[in-house]
C-alpha positions in Angstrom: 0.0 0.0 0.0 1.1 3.2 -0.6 2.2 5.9 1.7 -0.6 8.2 0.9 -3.1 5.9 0.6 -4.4 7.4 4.0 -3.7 11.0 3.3 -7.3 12.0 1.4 -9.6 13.3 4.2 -13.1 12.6 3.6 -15.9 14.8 2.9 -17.8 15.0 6.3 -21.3 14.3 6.1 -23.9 17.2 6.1 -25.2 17.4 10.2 -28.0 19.4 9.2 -30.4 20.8 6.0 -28.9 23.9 6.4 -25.6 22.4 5.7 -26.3 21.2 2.5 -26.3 24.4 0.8 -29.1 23.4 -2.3 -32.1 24.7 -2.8 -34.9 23.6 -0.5 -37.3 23.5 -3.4 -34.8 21.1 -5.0 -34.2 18.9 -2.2 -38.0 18.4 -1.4 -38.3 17.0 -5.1 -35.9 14.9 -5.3 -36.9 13.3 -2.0 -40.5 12.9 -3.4 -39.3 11.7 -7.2 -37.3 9.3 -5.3 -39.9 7.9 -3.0 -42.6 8.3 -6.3 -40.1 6.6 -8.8 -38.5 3.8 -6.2 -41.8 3.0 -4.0 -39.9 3.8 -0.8 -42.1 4.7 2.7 -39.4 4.6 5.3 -37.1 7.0 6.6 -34.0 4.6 6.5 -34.5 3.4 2.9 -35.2 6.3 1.3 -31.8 7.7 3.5 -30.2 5.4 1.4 -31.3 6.2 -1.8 -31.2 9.7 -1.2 -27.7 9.5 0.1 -28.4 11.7 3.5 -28.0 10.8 6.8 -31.7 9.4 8.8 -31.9 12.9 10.9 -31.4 15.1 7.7 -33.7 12.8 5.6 -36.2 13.1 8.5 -35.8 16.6 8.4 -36.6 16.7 4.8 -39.5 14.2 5.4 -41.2 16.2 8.2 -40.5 19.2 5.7 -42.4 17.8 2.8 -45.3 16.4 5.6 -45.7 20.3 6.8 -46.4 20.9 2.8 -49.0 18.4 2.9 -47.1 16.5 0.3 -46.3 13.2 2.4 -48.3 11.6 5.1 -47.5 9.2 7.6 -49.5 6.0 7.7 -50.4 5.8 11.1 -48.7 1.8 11.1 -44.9 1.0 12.1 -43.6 -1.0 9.2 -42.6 -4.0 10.8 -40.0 -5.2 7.9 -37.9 -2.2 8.5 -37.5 -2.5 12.5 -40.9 -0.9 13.5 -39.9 2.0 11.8 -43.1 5.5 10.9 -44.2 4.6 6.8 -44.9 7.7 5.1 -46.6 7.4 1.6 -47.2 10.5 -0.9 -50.6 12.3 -0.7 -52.8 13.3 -3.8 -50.7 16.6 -3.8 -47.4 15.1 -3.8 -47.3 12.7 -6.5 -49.3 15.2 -8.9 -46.0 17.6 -7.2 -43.9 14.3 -8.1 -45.2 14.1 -11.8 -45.0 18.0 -12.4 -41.3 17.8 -10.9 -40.1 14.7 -13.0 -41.2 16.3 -16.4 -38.7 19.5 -15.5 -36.0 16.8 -14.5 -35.9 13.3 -14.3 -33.3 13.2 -11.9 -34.0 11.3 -8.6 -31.9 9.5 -5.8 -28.5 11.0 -4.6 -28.8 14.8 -3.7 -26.3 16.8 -5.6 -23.2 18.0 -4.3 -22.8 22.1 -4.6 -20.2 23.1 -6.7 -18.5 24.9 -4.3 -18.6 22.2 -1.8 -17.2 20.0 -4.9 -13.9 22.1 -4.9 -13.7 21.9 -1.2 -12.9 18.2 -1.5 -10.9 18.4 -4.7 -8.6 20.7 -2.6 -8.3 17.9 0.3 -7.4 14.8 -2.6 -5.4 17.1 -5.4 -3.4 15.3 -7.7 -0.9 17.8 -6.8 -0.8 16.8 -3.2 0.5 13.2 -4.5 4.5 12.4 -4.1 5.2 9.3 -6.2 8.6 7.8 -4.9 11.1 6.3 -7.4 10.1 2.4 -5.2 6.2 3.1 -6.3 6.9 3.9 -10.0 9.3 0.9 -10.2 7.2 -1.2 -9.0 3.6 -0.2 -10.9 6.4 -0.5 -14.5 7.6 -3.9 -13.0 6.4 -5.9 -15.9 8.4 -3.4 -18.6 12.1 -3.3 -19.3 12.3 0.2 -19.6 15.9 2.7 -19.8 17.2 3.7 -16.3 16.7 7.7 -17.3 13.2 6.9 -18.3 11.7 6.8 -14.3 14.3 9.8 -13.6 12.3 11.5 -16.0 9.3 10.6 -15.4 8.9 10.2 -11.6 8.8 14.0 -11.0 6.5 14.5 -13.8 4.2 12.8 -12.2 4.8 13.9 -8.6 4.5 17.6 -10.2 0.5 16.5 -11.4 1.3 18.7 -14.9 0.9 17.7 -18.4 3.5 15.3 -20.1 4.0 14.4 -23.3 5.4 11.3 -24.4 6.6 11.1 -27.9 8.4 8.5 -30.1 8.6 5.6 -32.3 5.3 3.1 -32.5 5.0 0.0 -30.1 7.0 0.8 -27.6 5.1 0.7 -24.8 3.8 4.4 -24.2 0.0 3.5 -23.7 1.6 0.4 -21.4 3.8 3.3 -19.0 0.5 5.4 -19.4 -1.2 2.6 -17.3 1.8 2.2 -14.9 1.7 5.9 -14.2 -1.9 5.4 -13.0 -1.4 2.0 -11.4 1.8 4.1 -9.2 -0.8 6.0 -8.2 -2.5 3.7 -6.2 -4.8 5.6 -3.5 -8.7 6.5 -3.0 -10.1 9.6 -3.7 -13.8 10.2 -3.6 -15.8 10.9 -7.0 -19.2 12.9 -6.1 -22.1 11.2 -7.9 -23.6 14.5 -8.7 -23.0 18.3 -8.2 -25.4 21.5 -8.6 -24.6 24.5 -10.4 -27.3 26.7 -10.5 -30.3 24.8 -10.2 -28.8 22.3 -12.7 -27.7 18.7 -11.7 -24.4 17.3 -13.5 -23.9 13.7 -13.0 -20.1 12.8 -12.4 -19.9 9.1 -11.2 -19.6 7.0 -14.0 -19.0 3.1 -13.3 -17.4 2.8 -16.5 -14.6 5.4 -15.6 -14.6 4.9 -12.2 -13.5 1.4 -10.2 -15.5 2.2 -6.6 -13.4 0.3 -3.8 -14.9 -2.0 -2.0 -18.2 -0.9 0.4 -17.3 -0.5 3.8 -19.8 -3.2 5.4 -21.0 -3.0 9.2 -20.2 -5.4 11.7 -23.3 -5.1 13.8 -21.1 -6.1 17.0 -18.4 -4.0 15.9 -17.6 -0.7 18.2 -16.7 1.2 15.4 -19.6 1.6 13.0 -18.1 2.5 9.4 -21.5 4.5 7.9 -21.8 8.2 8.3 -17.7 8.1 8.2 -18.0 10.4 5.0 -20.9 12.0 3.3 -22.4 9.0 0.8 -23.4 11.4 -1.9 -19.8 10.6 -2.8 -18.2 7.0 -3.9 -15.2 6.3 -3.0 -12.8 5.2 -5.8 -9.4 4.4 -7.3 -7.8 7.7 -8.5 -9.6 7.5 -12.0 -8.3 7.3 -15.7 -9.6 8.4 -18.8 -8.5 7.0 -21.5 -8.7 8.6 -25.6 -7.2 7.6 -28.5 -8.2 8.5 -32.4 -11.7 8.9 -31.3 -11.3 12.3 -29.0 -13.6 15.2 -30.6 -13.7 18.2 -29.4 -17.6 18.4 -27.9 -16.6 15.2 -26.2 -15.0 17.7 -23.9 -18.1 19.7 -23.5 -21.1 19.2 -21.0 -23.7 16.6 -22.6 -27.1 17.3 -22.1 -30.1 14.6 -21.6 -32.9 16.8 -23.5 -35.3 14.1 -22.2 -34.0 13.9 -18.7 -33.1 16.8 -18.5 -29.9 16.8 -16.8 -26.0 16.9 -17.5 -23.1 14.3 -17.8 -20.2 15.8 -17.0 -17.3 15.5 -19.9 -14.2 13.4 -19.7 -11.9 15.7 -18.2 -14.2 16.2 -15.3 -14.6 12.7 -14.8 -11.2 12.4 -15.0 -11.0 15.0 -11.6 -8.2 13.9 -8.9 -6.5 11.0 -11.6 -5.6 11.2 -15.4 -6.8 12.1 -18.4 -4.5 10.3 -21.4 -4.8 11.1 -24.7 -3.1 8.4 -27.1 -2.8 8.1 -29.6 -2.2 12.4 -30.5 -2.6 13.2 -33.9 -5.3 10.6 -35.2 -8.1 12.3 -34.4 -10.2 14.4 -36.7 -9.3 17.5 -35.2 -5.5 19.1 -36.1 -3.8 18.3 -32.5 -2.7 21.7 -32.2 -6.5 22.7 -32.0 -6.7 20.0 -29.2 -3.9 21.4 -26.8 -5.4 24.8 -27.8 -8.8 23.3 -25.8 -6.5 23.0 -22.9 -4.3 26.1 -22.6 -6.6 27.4 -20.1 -7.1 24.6 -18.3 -3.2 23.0 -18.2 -2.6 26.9 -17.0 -5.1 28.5 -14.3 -6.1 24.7 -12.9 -9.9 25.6 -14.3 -12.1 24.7 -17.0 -15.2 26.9 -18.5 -18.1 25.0 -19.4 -21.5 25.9 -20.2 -25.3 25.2 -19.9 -27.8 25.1 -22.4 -28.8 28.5 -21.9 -25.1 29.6 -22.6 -24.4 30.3 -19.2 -20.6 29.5 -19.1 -19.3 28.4 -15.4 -15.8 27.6 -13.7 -15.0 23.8 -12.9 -12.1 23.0 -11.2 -9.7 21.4 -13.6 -7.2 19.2 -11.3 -5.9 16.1 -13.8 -2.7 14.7 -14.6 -3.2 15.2 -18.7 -0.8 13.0 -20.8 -0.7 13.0 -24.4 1.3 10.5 -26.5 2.3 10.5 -29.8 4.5 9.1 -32.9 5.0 12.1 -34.4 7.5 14.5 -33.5 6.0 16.9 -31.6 7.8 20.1 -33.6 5.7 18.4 -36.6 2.4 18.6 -34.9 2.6 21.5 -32.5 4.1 25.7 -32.3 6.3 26.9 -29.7 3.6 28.3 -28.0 1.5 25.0 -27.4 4.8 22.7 -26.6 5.7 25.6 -24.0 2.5 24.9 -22.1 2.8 21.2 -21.9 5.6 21.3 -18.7 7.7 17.7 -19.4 8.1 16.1 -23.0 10.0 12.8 -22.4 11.3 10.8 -25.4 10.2 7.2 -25.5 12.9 5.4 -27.9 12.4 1.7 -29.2 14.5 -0.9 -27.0 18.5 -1.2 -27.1 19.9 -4.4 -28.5 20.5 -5.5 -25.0 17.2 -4.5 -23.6 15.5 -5.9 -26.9 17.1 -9.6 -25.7 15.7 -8.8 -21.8 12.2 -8.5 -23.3 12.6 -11.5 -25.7 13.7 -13.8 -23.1 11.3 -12.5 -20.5 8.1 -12.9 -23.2 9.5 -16.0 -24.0 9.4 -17.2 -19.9 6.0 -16.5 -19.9 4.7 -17.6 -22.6 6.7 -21.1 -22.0 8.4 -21.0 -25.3 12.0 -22.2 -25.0 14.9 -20.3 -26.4 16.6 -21.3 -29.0 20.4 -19.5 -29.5 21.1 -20.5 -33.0 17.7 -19.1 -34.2 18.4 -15.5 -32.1 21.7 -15.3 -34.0 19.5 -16.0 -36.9 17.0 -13.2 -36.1 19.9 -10.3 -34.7 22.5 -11.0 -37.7 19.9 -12.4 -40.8 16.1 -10.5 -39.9 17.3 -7.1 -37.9 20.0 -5.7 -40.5 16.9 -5.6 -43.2 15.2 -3.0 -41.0 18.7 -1.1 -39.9 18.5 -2.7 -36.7 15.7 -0.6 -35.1 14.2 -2.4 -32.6 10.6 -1.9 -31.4 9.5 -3.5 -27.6 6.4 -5.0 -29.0 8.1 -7.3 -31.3 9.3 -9.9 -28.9 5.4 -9.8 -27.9 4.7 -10.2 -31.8 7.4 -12.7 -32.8 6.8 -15.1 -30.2 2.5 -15.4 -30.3 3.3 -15.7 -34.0 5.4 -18.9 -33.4 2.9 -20.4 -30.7 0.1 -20.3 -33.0 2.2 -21.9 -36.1 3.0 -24.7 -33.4 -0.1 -25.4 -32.4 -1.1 -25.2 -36.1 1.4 -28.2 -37.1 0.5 -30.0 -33.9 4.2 -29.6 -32.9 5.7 -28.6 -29.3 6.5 -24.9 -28.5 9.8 -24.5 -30.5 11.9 -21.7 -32.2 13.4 -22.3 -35.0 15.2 -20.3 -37.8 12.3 -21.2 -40.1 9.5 -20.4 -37.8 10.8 -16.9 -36.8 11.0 -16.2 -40.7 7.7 -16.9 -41.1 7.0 -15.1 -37.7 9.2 -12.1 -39.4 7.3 -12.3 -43.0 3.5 -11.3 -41.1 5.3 -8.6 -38.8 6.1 -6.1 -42.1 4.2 -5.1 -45.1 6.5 -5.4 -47.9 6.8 -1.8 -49.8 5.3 -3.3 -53.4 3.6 -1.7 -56.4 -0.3 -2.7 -56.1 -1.6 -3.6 -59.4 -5.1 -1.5 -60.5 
């Protein structure tokens, strides 16, 4: 475990209504959409679902009875340990059914904005110091140059933009992942927030990993619920991955015209972990319009975004952004956008030496036995046709290439100098005239 694995304070749970800082107009409908859309009548479930400690949710409850919108039903429900069932009178589900067709959005209240950056504050990416053990360790499975980790390590531990540049297949989207698997500890990723009457939704299960739930021992003394306030999940710093795909309005709130509320964009998402963009240079857009998109926001730690109504609003922008690339980044960018992106680190294929680590250690793995005469074959015959360059996913390559024509012919795992040529023969394209 890492050493700041315990450093992120929590977001305390809200004591009071007050304390939460929305709208009470808001809160009141999303406690009766929930109840309405989820059929809940007790003060405990409908805590739950509404993410709010029982005294606030009774707050809200006995709120919404003084409106004449809920009711209690005069029986303790005996499934939910004697507990008061409330149900929604005439006037609160017509309330309910006006509400849901301004918004859809029911169950977890909405975090304020403001509180939002509160929290982002406590569990910055910037607060992180990645020791040279913890980056070794997450890059354990890659044989990469010693000056590589120099150069990366306070990169990272600086939380700015890095971009990685060099030759294709070797291994940038692989150190990518290793620079978020270094990372290692639990921040906590708001489900929604509120700007302005508006609901965003931020948690996304297929960005973020939510750790495991914190389950009550009955007889334990020290009950884990109401340690932090549940509107929040708590995750694995996140990653966002792009590649070819990346468009600009991906970057942009979306809007649910029929719901009726927001999802927030990528690099929001991304808030606390890292954003990667492979892959620089294949999308549709010129990638110096891209890094343009983030000047601000790789700058003043903020990003504008905007509402429907055109309203434009400051988010917090706190993300590790790395871009990679296999062009040269004078080729793709001007001075002005390579100065804002803080560390450029050159990823260059494999040494000769290293090229032989990664071969042998593929090779262990993938129980293929190594053959010397046919490695002569391959360094001295194969390599001198492509001036020697060596890549670190052709050991990878080479190697699955043989398995499969061994399992083909029925034969053991084996290297030979005729397999690896016809390994070599489906690793390049050769440069022919194509007949029309």
């Amino acid at each position: 475990m890492n050493v700041q694995s315990s450093s992120v304070m929590a977001p305390p749970a809200p004591r009071s209504l007050d304390a939460m800082l929305l709208p009470m107009s808001m809160m009141r409908d999303i406690l009766i959409k929930t109840m309405f859309r989820m059929n809940l009548d007790v003060v405990s479930q409908i805590s739950r679902a509404i993410c709010l400690p029982v005294p606030v949710t009774q707050e809200l409850v006995d709120i919404a009875r003084g409106q004449l919108l809920l009711e209690a039903m005069g029986t303790l429900n005996a499934n939910s340990g004697n507990e008061m069932g409330y149900q929604l009178t005439d006037a609160g589900r017509a309330r309910a059914l006006d509400a849901l067709s301004q918004s859809e959005y029911y169950g977890a209240m909405p975090v304020p904005l403001d509180i939002y950056r509160e929290q982002i504050q406590r569990q910055s990416i910037r607060n992180i110091q990645i020791t040279r053990d913890q980056l070794s360790t997450a890059m354990g499975h890659l044989v990469l140059p010693p000056d590589l980790l120099s150069n990366l390590g306070p990169a990272v531990s600086a939380g700015r933009s890095i971009l990685m540049y060099g030759p294709p297949g070797n291994g940038k989207s692989s150190i990518s992942n290793g620079i978020r698997d270094a990372l290692g500890d639990k921040i906590y990723v708001p489900r929604a927030i509120e700007y302005s009457g508006q609901v965003i939704t931020v948690y996304d299960p297929i960005v973020h990993s939510a750790a495991e739930d914190d389950v009550d021992d009955p007889n334990s003394l020290r009950r884990t619920s109401g340690r932090f306030d549940t509107r929040y999940v708590r995750c694995e710093r996140p990653t966002v991955i792009t590649g070819g795909e990346l468009s600009l309005d991906m970057l942009d709130l979306v809007y649910n015209p029929t719901a009726r509320t927001y999802q927030a964009p990528l690099q929001l998402k991304s808030t606390g972990g890292i954003f990667i963009v492979d892959d620089l240079g294949r999308q549709s857009e010129p990638p110096q319009t891209l890094v343009n998109r983030w000047i601000v926001p790789l700058e003043e730690n903020k990003d504008i975004l905007a509402l429907q109504s055109g309203e434009k609003f400051e988010v917090p922008f706190d993300t590790l952004v790395i871009f990679s690339t296999n062009f040269h980044p004078n080729a793709i960018f001007d001075k002005a956008a390579l100065r804002r992106i803080f560390y450029k680190i050159k990823i260059d294929g494999p040494s000769q030496e290293d090229f032989l680590k990664i071969f042998a250690m593929v090779a262990r793995k993938r129980k293929m036995p190594l053959d010397e005469d046919t490695l002569v074959h391959l360094l001295n015959v194969r390599y001198p046709e492509i001036d020697n360059i060596y890549a670190n996913y052709q050991p990878i390559f080479l190697i699955d290439q043989m398995i499969s024509i061994c399992e083909f012919e029925g034969i053991p795992n084996q290297m030979t100098p005729e397999l690896i040529d016809r390994a070599w023969a489906n690793m390049f394209v050769k440069e022919e005239e194509i007949v029309h």
